[in-house]
One Martini backbone bead per residue (centre of mass of N, CA, C, O) as a GRO file, in nm:
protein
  230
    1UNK     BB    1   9.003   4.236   5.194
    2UNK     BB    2   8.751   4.091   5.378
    3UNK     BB    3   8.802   3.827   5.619
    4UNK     BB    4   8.672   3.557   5.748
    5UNK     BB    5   8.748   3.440   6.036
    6UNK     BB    6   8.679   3.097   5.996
    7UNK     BB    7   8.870   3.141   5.701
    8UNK     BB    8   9.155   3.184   5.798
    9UNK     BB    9   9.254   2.876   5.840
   10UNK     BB   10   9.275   2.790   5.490
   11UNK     BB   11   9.424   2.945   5.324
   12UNK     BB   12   9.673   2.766   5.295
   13UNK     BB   13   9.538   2.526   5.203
   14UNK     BB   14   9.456   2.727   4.924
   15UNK     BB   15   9.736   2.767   4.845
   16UNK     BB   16   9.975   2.754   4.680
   17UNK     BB   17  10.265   2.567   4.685
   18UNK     BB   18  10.461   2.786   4.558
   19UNK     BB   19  10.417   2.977   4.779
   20UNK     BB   20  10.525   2.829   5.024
   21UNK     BB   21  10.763   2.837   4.940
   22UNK     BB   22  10.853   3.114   4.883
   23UNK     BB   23  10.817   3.218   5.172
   24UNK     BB   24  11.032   3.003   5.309
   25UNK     BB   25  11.283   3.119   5.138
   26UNK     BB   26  11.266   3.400   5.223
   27UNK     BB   27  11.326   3.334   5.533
   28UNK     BB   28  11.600   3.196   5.471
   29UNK     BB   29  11.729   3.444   5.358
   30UNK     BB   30  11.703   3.623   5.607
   31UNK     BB   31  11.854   3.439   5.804
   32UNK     BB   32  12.109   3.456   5.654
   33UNK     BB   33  12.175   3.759   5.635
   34UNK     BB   34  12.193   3.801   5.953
   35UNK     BB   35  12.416   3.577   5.977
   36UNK     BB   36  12.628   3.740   5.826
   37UNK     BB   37  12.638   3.991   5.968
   38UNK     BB   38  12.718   3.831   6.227
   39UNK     BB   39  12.989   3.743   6.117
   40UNK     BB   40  13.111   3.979   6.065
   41UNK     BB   41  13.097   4.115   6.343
   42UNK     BB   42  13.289   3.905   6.437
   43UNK     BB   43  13.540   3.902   6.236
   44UNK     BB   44  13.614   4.221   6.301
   45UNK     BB   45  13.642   4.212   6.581
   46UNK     BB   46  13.878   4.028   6.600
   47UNK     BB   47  14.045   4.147   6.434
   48UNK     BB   48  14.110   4.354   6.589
   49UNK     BB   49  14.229   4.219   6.835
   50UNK     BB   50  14.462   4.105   6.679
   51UNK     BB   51  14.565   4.368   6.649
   52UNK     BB   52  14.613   4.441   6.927
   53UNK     BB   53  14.784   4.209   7.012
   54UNK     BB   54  15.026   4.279   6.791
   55UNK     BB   55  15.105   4.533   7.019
   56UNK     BB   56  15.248   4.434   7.287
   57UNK     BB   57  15.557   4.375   7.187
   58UNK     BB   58  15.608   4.679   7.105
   59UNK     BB   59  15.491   4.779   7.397
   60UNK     BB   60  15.710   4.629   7.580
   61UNK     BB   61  15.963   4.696   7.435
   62UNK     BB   62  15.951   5.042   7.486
   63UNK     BB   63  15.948   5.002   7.791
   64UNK     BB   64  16.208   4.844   7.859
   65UNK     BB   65  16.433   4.979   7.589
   66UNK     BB   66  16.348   5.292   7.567
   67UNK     BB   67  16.067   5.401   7.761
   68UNK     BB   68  15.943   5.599   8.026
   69UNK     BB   69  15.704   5.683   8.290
   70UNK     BB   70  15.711   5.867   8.636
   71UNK     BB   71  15.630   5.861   8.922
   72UNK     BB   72  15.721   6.055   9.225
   73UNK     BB   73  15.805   5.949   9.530
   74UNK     BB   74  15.922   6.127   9.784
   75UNK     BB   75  16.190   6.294   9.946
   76UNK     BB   76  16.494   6.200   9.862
   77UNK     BB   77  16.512   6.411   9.572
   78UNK     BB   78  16.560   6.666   9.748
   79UNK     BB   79  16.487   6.913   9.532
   80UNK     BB   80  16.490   6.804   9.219
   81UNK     BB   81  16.269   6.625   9.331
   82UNK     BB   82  15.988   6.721   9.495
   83UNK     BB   83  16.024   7.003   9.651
   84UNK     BB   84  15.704   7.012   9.792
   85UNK     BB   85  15.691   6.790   9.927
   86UNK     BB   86  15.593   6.630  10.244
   87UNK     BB   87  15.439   6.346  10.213
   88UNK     BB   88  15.172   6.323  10.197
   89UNK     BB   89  14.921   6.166   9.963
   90UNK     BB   90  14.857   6.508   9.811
   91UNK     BB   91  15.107   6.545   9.705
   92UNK     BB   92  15.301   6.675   9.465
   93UNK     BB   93  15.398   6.482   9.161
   94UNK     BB   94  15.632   6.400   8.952
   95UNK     BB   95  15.673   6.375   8.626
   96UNK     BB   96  15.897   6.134   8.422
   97UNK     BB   97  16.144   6.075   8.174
   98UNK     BB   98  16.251   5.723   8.086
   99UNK     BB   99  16.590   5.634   7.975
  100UNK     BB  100  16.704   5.325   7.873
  101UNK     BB  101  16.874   5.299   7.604
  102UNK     BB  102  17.170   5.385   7.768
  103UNK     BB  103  17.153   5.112   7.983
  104UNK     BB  104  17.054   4.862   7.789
  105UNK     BB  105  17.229   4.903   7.539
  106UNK     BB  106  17.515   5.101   7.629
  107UNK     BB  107  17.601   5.113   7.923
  108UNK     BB  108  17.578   5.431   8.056
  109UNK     BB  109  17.708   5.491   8.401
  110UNK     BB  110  17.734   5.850   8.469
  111UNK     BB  111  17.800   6.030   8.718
  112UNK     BB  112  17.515   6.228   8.834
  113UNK     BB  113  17.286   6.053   8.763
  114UNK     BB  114  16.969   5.957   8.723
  115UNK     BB  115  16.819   5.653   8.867
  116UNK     BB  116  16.628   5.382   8.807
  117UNK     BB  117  16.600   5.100   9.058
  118UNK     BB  118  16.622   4.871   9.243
  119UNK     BB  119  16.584   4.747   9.560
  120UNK     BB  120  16.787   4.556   9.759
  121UNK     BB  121  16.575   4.521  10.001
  122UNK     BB  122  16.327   4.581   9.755
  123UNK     BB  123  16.252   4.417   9.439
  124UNK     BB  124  15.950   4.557   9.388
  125UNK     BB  125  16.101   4.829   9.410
  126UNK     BB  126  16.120   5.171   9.286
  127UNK     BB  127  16.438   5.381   9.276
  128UNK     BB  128  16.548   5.679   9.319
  129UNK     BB  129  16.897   5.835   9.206
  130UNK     BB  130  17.210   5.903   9.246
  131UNK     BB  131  17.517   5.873   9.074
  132UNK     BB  132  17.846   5.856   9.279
  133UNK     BB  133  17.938   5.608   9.191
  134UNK     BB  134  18.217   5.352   9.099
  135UNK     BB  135  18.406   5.166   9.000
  136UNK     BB  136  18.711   5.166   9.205
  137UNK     BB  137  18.636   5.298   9.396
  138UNK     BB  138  18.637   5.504   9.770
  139UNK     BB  139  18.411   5.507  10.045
  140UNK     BB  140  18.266   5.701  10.317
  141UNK     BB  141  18.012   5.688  10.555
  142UNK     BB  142  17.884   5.874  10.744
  143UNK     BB  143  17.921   5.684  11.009
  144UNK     BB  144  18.168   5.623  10.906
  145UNK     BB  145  18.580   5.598  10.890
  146UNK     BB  146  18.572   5.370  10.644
  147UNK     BB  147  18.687   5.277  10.346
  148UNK     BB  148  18.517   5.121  10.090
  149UNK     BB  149  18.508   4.940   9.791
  150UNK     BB  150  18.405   4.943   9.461
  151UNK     BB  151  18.308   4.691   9.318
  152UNK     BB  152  18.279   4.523   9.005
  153UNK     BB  153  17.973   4.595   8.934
  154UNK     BB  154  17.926   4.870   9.086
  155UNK     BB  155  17.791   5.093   9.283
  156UNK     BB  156  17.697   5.446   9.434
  157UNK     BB  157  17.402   5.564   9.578
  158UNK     BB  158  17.212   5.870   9.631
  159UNK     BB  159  17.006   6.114   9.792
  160UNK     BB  160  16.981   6.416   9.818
  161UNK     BB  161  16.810   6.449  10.065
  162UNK     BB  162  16.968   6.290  10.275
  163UNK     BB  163  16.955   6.069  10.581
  164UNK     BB  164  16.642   6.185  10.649
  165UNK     BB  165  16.499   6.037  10.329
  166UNK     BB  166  16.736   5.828  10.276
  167UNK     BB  167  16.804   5.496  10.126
  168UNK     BB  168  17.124   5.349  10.069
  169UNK     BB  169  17.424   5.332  10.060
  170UNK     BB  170  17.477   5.442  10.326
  171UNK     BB  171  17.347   5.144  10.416
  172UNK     BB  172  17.398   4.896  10.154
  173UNK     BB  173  17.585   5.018   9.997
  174UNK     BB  174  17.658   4.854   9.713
  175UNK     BB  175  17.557   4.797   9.408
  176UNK     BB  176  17.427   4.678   9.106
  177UNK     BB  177  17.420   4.767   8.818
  178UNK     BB  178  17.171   4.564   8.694
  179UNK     BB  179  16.938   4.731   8.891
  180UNK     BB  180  16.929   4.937   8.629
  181UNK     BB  181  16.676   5.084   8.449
  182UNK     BB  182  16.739   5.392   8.423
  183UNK     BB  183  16.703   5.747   8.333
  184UNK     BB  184  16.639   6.068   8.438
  185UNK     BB  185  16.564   6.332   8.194
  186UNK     BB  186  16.253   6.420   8.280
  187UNK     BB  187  16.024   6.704   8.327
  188UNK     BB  188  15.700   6.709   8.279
  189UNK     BB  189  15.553   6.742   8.581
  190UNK     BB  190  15.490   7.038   8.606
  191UNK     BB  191  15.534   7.297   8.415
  192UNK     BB  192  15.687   7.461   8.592
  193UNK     BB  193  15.917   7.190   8.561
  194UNK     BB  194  16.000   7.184   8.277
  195UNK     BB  195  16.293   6.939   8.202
  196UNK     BB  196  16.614   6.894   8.260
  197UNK     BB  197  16.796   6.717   8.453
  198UNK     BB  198  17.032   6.715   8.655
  199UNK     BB  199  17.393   6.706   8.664
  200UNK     BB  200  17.571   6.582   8.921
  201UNK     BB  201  17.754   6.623   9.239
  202UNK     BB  202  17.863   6.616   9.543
  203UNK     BB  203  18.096   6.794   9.709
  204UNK     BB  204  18.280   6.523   9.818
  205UNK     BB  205  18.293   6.347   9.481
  206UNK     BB  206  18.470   6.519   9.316
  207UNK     BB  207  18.758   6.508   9.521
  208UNK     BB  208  18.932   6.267   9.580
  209UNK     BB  209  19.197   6.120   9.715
  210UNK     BB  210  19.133   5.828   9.654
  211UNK     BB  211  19.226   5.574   9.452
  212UNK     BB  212  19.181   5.255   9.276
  213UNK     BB  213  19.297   4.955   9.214
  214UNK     BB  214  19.250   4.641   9.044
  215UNK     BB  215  19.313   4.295   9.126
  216UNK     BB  216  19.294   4.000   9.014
  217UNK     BB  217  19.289   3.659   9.211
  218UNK     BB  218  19.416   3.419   9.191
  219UNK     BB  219  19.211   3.112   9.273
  220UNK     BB  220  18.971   3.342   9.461
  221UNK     BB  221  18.753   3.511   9.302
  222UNK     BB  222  18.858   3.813   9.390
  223UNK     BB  223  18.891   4.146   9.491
  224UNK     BB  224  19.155   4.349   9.506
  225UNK     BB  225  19.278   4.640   9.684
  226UNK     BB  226  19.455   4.978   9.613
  227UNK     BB  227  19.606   5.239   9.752
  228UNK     BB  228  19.637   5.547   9.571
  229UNK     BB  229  19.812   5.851   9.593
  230UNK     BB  230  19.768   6.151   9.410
   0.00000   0.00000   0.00000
């Protein structure tokens, strides 16, 4: 039905009070639904965030104590690790699976293992190398002529790729077991080396000349070594 314009003015004021109330009811429960509907979508938000949240201490768990993923970079370890690498910034970098926890769980340091470390001389640095002495042994750096000993709780590490692309053991000699966190176990990528590590040692560690034996010194706090011809 056509209402004359004049006329629109006044229709609220002559429709039933009980009309303008449920009009305005209508209006509340609308605005209501919508409240509810923002209220759920956002306490659902909510509980997603915490259930996300609440897997980061399982997965900073699997990260220190299980294992993790690692580019390799630098030329350190070659052949074994990064053979085709030139130093480039965009030459090709192997990705390795680092195995915690043979380290972190049951300390098992074994010659011969390639192994991920802090570096002694800037500890923000992760350096990938081969253990290749353990405490009680004794070593001869390259360029040196005298034979100096691996005290207890220290390692000897070295980069394959020898004194050319390697700063090791032979520049900053023992390093600290503590410093090791991971074993390097596999090559996930290029495809074309996808396998296991190889466990080796250079061919001077293989047959030591002389072994040490340590026995503490009372009263001075450090280790005296001796040595023994085998």
């Amino acid at each position: 039905m056509h209402v004359p314009s004049h006329l629109r003015a006044f229709i609220p004021t002559i429709l039933p009070p009980h009309t303008h109330r449920h009009n305005h009811l209508l209006v509340m429960a609308a605005a209501g639904t919508s409240s509810s509907s923002s209220a759920f979508a956002t306490s659902g938000g909510w509980r997603r965030f915490v259930s996300t949240l609440s897997l980061l201490p399982v997965a900073i768990t699997v990260n220190e104590m299980v294992g993790s993923f690692m580019f390799v970079d630098g030329r350190s370890m070659q052949p074994t690790l990064n053979p085709t690498n030139k130093g480039g910034p965009n030459d090709s970098r192997d990705l390795v699976l680092v195995a915690k926890w043979p380290i972190k769980v049951w300390r098992q340091y074994r010659k011969g293992d390639v192994v991920v470390l802090r570096s002694p001389v800037y500890p923000d640095t992760k350096v990938i190398k081969r253990l290749t002495g353990t405490e009680r042994e004794w070593r001869t750096r390259r360029l040196g002529l005298r034979q100096e000993p691996i005290p207890e709780g220290f390692c000897w590490v070295t980069g394959d790729g020898g004194a050319l692309y390697s700063e090791d053991s032979e520049m900053y000699g023992p390093i600290p077991l503590a410093l090791i966190e991971g074993r390097v176990s596999y090559v996930l990528w290029p495809p074309s080396r996808m396998g296991p590590v190889p466990k080796r040692l250079p061919e001077a560690t293989r047959q030591p000349r002389q072994r040490a034996a340590a026995r503490n010194v009372r009263g001075e706090g450090d280790v005296q070594y001796e040595r023994k011809q085998e």
